[in-house]
MMTF fields as JSON, N, C-alpha, C and O atoms, coordinates in Angstrom:
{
  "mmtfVersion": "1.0.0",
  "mmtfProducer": "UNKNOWN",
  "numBonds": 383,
  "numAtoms": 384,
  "numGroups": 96,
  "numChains": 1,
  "numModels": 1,
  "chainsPerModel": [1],
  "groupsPerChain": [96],
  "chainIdList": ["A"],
  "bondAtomList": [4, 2, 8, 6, 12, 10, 16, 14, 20, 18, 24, 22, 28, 26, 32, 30, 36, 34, 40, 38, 44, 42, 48, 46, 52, 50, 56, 54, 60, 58, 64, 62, 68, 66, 72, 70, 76, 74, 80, 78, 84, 82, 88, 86, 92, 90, 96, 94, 100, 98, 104, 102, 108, 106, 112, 110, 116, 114, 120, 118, 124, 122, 128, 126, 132, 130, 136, 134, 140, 138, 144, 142, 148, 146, 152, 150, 156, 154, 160, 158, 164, 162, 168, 166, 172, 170, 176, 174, 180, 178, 184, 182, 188, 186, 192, 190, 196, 194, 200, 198, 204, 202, 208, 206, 212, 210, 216, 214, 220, 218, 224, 222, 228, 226, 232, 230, 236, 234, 240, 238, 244, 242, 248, 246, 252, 250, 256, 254, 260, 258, 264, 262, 268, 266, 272, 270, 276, 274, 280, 278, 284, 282, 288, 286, 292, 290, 296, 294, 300, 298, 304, 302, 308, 306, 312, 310, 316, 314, 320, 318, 324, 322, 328, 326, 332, 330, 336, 334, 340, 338, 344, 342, 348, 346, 352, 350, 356, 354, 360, 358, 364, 362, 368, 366, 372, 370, 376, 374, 380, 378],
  "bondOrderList": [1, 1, 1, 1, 1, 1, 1, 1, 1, 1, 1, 1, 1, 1, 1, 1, 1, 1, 1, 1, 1, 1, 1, 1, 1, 1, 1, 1, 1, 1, 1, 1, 1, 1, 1, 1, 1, 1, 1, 1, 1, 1, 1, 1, 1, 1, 1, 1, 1, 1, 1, 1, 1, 1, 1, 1, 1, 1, 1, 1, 1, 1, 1, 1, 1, 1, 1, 1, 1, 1, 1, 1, 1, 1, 1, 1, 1, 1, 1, 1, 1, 1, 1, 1, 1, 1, 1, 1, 1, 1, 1, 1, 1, 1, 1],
  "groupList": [{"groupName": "UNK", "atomNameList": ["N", "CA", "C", "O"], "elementList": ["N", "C", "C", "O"], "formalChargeList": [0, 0, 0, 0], "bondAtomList": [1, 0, 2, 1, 3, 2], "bondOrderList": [1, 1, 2], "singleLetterCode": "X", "chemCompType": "L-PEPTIDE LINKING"}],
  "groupTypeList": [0, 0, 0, 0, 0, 0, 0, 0, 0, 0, 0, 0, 0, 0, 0, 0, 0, 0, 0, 0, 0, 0, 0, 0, 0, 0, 0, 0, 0, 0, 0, 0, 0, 0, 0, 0, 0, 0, 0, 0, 0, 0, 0, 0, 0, 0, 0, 0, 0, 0, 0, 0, 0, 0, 0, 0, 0, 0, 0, 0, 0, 0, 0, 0, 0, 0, 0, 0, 0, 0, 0, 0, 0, 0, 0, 0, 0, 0, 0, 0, 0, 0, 0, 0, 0, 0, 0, 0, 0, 0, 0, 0, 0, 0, 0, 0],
  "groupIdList": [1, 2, 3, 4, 5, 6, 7, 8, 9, 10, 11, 12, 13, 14, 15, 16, 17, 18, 19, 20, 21, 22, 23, 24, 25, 26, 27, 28, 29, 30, 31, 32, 33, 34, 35, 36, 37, 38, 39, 40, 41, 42, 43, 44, 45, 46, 47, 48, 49, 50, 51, 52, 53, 54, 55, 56, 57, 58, 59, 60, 61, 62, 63, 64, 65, 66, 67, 68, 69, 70, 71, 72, 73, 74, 75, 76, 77, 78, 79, 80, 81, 82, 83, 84, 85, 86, 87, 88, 89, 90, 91, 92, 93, 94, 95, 96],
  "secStructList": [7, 7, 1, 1, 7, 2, 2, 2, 2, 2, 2, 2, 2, 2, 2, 2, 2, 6, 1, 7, 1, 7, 7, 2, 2, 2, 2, 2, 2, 2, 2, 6, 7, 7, 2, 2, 2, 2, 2, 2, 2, 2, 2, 2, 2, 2, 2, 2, 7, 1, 4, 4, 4, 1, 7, 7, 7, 7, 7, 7, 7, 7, 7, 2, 2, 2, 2, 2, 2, 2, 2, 2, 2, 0, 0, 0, 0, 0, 7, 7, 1, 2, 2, 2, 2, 2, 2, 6, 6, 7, 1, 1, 4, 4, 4, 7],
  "xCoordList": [104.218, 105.553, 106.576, 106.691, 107.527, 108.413, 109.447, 109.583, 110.15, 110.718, 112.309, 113.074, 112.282, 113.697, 113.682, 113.268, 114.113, 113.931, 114.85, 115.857, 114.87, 115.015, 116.565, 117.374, 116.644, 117.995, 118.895, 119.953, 118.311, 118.858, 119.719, 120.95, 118.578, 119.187, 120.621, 121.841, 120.329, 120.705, 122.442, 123.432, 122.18, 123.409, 124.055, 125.256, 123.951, 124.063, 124.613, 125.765, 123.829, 124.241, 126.028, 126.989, 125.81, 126.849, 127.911, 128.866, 127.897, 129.052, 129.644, 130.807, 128.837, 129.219, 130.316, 131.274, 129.432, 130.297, 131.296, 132.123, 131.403, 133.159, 133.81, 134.744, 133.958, 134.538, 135.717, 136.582, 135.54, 135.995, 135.516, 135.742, 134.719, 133.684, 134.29, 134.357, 134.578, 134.98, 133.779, 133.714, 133.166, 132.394, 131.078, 130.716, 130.11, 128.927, 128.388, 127.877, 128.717, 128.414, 129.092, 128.583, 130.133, 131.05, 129.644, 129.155, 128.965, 128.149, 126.867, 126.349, 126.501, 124.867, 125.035, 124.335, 126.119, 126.514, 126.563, 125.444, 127.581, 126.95, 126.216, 125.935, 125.356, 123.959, 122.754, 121.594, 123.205, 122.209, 121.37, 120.416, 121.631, 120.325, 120.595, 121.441, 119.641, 120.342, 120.946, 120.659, 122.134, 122.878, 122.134, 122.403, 120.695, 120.009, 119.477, 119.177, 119.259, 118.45, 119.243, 118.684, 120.683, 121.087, 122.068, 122.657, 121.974, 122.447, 120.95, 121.151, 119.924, 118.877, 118.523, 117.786, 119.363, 119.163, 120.515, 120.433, 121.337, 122.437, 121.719, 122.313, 121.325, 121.115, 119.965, 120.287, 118.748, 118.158, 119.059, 119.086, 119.607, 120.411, 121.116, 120.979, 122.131, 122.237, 122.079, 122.944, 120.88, 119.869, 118.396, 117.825, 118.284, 118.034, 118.027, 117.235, 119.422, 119.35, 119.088, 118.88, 118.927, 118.713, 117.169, 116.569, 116.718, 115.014, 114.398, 113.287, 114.813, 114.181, 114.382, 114.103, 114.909, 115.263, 114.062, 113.981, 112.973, 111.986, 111.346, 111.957, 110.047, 108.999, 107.849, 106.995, 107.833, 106.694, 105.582, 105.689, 104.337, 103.558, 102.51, 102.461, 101.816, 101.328, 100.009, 99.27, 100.186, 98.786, 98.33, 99.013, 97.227, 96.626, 95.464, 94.787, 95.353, 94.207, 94.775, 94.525, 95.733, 96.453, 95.439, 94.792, 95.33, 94.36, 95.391, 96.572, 94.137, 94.794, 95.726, 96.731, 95.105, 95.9, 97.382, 98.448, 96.974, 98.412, 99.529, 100.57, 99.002, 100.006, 100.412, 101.598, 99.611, 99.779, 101.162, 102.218, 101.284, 102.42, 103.125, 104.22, 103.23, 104.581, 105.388, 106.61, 104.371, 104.353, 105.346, 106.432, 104.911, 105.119, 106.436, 107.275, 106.689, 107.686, 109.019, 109.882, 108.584, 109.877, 110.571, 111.778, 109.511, 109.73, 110.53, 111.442, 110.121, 110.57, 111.895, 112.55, 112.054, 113.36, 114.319, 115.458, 113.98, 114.476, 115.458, 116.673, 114.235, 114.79, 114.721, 114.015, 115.235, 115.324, 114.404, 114.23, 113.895, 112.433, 112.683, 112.013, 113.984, 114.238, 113.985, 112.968, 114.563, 114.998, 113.452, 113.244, 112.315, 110.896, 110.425, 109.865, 110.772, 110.053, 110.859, 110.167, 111.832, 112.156, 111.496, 110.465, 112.275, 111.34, 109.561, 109.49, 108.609, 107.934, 107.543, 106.645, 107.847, 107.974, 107.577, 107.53, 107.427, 106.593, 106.799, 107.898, 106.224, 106.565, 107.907, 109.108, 106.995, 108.446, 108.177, 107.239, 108.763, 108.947, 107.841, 107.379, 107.193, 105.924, 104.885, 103.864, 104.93, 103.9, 104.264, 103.381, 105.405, 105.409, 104.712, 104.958],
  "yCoordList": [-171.345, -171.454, -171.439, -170.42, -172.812, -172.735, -171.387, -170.8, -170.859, -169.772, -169.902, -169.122, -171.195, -171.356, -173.001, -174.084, -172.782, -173.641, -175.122, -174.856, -175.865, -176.998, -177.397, -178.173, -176.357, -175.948, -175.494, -175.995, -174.539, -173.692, -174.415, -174.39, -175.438, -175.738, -176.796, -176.633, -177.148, -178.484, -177.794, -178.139, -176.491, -175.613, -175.252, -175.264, -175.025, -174.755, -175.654, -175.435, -177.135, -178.358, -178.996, -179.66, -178.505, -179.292, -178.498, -179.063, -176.759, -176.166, -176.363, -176.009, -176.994, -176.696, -178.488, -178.821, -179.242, -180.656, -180.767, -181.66, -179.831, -180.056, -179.218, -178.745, -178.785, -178.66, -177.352, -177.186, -176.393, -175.171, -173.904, -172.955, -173.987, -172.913, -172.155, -170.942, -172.955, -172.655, -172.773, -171.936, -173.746, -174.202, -173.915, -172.766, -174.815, -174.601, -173.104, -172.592, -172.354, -171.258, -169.789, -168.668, -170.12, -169.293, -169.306, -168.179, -170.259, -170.865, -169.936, -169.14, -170.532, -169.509, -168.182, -167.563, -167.349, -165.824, -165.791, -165.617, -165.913, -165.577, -165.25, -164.065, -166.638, -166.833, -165.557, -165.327, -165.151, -164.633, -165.174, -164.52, -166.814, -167.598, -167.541, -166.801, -168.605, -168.967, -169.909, -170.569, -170.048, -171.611, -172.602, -173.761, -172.069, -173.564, -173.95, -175.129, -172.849, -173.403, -174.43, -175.389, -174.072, -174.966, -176.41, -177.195, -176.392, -177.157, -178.188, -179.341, -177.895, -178.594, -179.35, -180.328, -178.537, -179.136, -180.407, -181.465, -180.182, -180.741, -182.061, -183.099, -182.186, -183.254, -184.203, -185.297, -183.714, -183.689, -184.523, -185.72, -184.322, -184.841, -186.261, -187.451, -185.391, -187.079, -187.997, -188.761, -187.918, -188.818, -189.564, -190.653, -188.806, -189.698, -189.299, -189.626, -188.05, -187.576, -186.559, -185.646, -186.031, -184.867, -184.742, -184.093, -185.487, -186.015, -185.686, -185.185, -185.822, -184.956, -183.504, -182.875, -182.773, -181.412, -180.378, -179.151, -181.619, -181.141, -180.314, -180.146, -179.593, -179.294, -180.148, -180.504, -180.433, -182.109, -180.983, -179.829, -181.832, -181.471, -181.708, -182.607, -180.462, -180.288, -181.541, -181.875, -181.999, -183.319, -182.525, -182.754, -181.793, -182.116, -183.003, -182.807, -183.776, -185.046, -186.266, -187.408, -185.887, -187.012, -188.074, -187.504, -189.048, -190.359, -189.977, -189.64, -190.253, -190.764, -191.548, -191.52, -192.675, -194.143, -193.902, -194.345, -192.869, -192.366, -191.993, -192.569, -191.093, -189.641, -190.966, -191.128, -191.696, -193.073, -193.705, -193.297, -194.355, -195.132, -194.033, -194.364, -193.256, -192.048, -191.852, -191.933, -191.564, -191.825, -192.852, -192.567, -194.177, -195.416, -195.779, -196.43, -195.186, -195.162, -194.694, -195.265, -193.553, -192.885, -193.454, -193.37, -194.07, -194.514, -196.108, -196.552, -196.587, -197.717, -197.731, -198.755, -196.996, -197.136, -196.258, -196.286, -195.377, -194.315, -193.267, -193.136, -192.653, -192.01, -190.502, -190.245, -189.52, -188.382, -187.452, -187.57, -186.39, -185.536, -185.906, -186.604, -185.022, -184.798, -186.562, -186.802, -187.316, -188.839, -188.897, -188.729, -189.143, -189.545, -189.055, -189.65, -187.62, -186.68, -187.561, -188.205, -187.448, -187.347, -189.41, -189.886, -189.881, -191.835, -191.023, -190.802, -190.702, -190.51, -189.184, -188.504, -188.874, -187.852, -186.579, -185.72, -186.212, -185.031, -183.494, -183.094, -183.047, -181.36, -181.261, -181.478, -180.791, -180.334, -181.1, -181.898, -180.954, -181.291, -181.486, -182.506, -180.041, -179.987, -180.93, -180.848, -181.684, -182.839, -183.797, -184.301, -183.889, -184.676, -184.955, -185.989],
  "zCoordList": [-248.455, -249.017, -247.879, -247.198, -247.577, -246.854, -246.761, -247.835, -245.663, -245.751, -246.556, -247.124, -246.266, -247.045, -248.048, -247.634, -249.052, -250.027, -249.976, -249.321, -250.201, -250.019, -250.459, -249.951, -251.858, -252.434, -251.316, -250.937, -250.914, -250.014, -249.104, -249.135, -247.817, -247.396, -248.171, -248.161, -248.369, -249.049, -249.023, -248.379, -250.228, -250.208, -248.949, -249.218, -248.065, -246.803, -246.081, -245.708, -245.612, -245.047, -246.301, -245.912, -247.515, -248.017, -247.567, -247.033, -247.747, -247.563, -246.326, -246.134, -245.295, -243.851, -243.705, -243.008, -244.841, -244.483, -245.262, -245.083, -246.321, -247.406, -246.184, -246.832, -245.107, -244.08, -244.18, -243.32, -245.523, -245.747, -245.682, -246.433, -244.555, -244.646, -243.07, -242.87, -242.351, -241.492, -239.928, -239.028, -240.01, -239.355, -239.021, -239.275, -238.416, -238.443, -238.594, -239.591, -236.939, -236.868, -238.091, -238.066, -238.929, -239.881, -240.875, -240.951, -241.582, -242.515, -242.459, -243.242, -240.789, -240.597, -240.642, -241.444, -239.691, -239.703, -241.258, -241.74, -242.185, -243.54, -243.988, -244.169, -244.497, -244.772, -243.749, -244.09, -242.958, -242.133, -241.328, -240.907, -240.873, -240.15, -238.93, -238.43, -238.147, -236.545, -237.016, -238.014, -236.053, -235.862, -235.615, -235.93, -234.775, -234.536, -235.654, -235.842, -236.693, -237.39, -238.41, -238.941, -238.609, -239.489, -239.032, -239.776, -237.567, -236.84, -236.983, -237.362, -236.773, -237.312, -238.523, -238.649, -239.583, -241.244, -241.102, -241.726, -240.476, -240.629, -239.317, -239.61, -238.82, -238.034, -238.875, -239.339, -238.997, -240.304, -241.649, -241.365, -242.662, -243.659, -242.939, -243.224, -241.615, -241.639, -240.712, -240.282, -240.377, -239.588, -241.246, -241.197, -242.076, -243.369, -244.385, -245.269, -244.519, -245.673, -246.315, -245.516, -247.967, -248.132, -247.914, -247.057, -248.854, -248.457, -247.377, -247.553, -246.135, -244.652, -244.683, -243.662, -245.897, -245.341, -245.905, -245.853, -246.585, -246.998, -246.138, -245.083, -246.27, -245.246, -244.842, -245.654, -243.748, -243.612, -243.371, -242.958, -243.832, -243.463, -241.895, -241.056, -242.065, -240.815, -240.964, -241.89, -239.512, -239.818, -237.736, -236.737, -237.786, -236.828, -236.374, -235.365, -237.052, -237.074, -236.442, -236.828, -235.22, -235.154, -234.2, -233.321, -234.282, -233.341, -231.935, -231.844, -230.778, -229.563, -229.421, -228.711, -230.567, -230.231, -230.623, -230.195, -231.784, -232.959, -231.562, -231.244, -231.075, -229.86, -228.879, -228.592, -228.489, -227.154, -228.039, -227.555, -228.891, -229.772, -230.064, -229.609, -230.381, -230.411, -228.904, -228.77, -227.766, -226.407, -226.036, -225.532, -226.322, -226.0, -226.625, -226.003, -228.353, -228.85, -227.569, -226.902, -227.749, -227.267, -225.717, -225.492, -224.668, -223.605, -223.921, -223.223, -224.757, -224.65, -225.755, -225.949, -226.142, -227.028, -226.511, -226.978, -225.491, -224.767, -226.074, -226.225, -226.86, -227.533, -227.251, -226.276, -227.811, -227.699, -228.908, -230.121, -227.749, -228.524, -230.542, -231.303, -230.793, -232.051, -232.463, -233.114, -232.224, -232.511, -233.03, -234.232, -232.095, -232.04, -233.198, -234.118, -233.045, -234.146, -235.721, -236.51, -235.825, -237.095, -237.057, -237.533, -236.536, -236.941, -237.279, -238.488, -236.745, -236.858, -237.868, -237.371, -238.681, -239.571, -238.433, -239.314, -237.841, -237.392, -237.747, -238.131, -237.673, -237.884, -237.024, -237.179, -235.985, -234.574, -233.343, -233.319, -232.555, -230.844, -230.369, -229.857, -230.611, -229.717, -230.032, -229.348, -230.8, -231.386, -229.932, -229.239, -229.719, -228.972, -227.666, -227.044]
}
């Protein structure tokens, strides 16, 4: 069971963008989170939405060939860790 619900965030990322909350960090202190963590949901939403704020699942079965084209992705489009991860659904970073 994810630690925080999907609602949750969702609630969270909206209050921080109707822009009366008093900003990112006003939102998380509240709530009780890290800032990274909801500076994360909020990059997340709108990079594709509410739909990404799901919990992906864990795939460690990944192919060589799979990790080489994630690899290859990111060099040739010169994208950034998060960027790779989220085009490529991934858990986190460290997949990378």
């Amino acid at each position: 069971m994810p630690k925080y619900t999907k609602e949750f965030k969702i609630k969270l990322v909206l209050e921080y963008l109707s822009g009366e909350s008093g900003g990112r960090e006003k939102v998380a202190e509240k709530y009780g989170i890290p800032d990274a963590t909801l500076r994360n949901w909020i990059n997340k939403y709108k990079s594709k939405g509410f739909d990404n704020l799901s919990k992906k699942l864990k795939n460690n079965n990944n192919t060589s060939e799979f990790k080489l084209s994630v690899i290859q992705y990111r060099q040739i489009n010169k994208t950034t860790l998060r960027e790779t991860v989220e085009h490529f659904n991934l858990v986190n970073e460290s997949m990378v």
